[in-house]
N, C-alpha and C positions, 0 to 999 in steps of 0.2 A: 067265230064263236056261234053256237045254235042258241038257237033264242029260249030253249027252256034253260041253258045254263045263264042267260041274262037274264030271265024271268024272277024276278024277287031278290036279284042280287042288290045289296048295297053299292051306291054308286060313289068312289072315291078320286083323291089330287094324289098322285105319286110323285113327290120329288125326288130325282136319285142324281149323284154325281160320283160319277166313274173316274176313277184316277188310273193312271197308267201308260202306257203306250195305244192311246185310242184316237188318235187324230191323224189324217193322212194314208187311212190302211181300209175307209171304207165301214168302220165304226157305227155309225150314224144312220147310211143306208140298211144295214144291217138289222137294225136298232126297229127304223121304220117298217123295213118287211115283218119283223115278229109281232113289232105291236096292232099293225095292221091285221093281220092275222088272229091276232087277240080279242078283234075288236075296240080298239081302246083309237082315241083321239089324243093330240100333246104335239111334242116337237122332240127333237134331238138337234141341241147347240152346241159347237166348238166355246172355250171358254179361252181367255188369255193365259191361263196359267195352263193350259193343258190339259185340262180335263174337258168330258162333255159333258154335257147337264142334259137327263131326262124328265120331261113330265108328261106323264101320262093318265088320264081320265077315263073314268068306266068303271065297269064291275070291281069291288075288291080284288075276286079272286082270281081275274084277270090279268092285274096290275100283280098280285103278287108270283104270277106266272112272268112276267115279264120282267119284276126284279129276281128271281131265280135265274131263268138266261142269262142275263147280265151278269152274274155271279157264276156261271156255271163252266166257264174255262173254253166253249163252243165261238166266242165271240172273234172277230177279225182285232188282229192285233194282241194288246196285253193287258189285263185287267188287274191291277193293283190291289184296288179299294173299291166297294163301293158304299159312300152314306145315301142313306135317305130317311126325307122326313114326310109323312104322312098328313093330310088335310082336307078340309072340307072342298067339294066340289065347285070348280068357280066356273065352271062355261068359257062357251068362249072361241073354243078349237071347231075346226070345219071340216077335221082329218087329221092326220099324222104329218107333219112337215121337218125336213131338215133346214134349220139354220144354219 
């Protein structure tokens, strides 16, 4: 991301949880290239019931690029659903990491 698009952005908590066919197909890496690309810092985790859980940090309008992909049918694997819930900024992240 170029820094005058981070320049005066509001800095948000993305939580998204994807449901679907998204574990074992590379999902996750997937996941971390775009956010990386976005600028944003978080994780992408396998969950027990099958889903993966994203959270990602940074620019709002970043993060709302990032859940668009997600949602956008481009992804490895199959995307079902996705929820997310929105939140104040907590720190923390040192990058983008798959769990």
């Amino acid at each position: 991301m170029s820094e005058d698009a981070a320049a005066g952005a509001s800095e948000i908590r993305l939580n998204a949880w994807v449901r679907g066919h998204v574990q074992g197909v590379g999902f996750r890496w997937w996941t971390r290239a775009r956010a990386l690309e976005l600028g944003l810092v978080g994780s992408a985790s396998n969950l027990d019931d099958g889903r993966v859980e994203v959270v990602a940090e940074g620019p709002r309008e970043a993060c709302e690029k990032l859940l668009a992909l997600l949602r956008g049918g481009g992804t490895p694997g199959r995307v079902d659903a996705v929820v997310e819930r929105w939140s104040p900024l907590r720190g923390g992240f040192g990058g983008f990491v798959e769990r």
